[in-house]
ZADO-1210 file (C-alpha; in nm, 4 decimals, padded with zeros to 6 digits):
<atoms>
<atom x="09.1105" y="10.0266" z="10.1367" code="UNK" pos="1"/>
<atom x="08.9290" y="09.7301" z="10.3224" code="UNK" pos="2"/>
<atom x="09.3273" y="09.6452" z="10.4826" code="UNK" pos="3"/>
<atom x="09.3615" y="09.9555" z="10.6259" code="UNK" pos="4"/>
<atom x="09.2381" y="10.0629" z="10.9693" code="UNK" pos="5"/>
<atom x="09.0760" y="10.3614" z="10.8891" code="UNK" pos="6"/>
<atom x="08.9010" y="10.1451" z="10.6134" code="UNK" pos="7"/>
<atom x="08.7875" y="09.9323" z="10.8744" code="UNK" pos="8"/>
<atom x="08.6482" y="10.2317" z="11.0828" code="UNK" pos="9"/>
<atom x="08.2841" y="10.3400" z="11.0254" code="UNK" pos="10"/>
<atom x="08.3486" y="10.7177" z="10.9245" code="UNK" pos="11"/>
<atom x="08.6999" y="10.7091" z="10.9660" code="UNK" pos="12"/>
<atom x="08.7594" y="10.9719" z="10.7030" code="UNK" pos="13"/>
<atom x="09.0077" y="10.9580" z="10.4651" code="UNK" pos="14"/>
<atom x="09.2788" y="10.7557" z="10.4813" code="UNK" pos="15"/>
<atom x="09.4631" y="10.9034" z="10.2144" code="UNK" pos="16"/>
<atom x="09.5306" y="11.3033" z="10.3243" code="UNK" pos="17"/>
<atom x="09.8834" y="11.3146" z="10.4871" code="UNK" pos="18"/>
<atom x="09.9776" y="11.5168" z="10.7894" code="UNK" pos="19"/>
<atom x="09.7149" y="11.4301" z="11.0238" code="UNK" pos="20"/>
<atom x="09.6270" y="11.3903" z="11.3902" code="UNK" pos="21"/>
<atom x="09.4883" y="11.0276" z="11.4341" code="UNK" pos="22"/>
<atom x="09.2370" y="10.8804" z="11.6591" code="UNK" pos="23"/>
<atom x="09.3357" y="10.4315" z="11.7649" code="UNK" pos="24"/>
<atom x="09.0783" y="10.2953" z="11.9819" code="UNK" pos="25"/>
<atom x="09.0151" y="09.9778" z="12.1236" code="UNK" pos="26"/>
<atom x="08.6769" y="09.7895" z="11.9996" code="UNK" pos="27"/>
<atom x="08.7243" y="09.5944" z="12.3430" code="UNK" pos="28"/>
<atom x="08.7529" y="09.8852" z="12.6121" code="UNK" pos="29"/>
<atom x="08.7312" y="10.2236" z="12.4253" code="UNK" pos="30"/>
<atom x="09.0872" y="10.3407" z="12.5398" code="UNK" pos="31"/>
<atom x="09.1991" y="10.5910" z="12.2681" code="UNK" pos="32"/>
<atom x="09.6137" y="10.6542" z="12.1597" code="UNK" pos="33"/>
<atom x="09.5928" y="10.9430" z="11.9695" code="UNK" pos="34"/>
<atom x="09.9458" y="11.0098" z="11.7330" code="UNK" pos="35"/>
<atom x="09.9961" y="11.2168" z="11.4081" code="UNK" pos="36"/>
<atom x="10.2323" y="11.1589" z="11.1679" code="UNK" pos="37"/>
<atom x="10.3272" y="11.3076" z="10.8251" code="UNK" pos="38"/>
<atom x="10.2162" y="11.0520" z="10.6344" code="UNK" pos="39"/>
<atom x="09.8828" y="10.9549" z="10.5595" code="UNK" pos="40"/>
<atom x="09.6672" y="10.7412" z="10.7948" code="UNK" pos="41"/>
<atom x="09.6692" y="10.4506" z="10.5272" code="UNK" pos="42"/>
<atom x="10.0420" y="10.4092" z="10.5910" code="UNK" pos="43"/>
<atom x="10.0301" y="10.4848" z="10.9349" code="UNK" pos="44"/>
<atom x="09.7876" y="10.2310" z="11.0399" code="UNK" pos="45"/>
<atom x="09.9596" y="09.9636" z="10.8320" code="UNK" pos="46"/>
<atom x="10.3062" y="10.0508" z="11.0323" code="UNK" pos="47"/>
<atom x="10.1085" y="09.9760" z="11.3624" code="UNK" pos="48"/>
<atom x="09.9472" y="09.6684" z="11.2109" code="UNK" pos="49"/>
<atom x="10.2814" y="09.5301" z="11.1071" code="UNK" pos="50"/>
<atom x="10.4970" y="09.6535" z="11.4656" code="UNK" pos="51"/>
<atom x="10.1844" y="09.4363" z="11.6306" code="UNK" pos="52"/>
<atom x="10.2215" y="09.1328" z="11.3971" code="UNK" pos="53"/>
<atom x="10.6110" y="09.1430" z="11.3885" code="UNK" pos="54"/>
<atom x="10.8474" y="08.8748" z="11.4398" code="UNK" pos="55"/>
<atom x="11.1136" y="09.1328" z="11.5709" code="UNK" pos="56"/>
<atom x="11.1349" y="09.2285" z="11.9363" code="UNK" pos="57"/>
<atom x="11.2239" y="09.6176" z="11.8717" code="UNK" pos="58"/>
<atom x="10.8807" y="09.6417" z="11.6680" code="UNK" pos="59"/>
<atom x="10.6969" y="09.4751" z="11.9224" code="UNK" pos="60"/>
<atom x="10.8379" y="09.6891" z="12.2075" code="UNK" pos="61"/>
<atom x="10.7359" y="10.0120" z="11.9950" code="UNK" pos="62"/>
<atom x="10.3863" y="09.8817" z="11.9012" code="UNK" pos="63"/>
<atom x="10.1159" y="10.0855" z="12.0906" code="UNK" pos="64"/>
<atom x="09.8851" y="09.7784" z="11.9545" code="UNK" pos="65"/>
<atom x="10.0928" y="09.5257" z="12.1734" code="UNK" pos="66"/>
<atom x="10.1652" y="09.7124" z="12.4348" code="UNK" pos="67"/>
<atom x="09.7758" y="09.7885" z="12.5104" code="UNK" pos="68"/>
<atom x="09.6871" y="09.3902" z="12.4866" code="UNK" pos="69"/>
<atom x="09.9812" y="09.3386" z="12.7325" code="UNK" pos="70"/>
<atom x="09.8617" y="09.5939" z="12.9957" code="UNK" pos="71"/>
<atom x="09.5340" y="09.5624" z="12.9454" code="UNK" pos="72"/>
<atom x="09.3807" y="09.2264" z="13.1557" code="UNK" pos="73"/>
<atom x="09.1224" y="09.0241" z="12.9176" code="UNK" pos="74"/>
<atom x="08.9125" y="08.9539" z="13.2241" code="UNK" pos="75"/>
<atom x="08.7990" y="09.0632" z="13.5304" code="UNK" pos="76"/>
<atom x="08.6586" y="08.9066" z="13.8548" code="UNK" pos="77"/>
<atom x="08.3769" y="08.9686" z="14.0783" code="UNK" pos="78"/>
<atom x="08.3162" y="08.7507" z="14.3547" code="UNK" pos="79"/>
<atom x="07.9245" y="08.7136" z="14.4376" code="UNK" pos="80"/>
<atom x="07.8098" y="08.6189" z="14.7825" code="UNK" pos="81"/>
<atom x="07.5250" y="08.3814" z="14.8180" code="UNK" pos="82"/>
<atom x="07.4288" y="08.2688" z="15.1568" code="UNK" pos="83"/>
</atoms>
């Protein structure tokens, strides 16, 4: 399934097999959150996708998606001295 996050995930595996042990990782900086769940990884992946995307403050406090982007700065800086 192209929506799905393990669909989006060059050898992901497959998305459908439930009771797994899951790998999310950044495309930006490589940190990892690894969870399992009962479910399948297909349904899994969507329930992060929509906590991230959510209008509602208790999703977005849950969301390991968020939460990353929020502690994670999009820039760094590194001062060069030229004489």
């Amino acid at each position: 399934d192209p929506n799905s996050l393990v669909g989006l995930t060059e050898n992901g595996g497959h998305c459908r097999t439930n009771e797994v042990v899951y790998e999310l990782q950044c495309k930006l900086c490589k940190d990892k959150y690894f969870g399992e769940t009962a479910r399948n990884a297909h349904v899994r992946g969507m329930e992060h996708i929509d906590d991230s995307e959510s209008n509602n403050v208790e999703k977005q406090e849950k969301s390991v998606i968020l939460k990353h982007c929020k502690d994670k700065p999009k820039f760094s800086i590194k001062v060069q001295n030229f004489q």
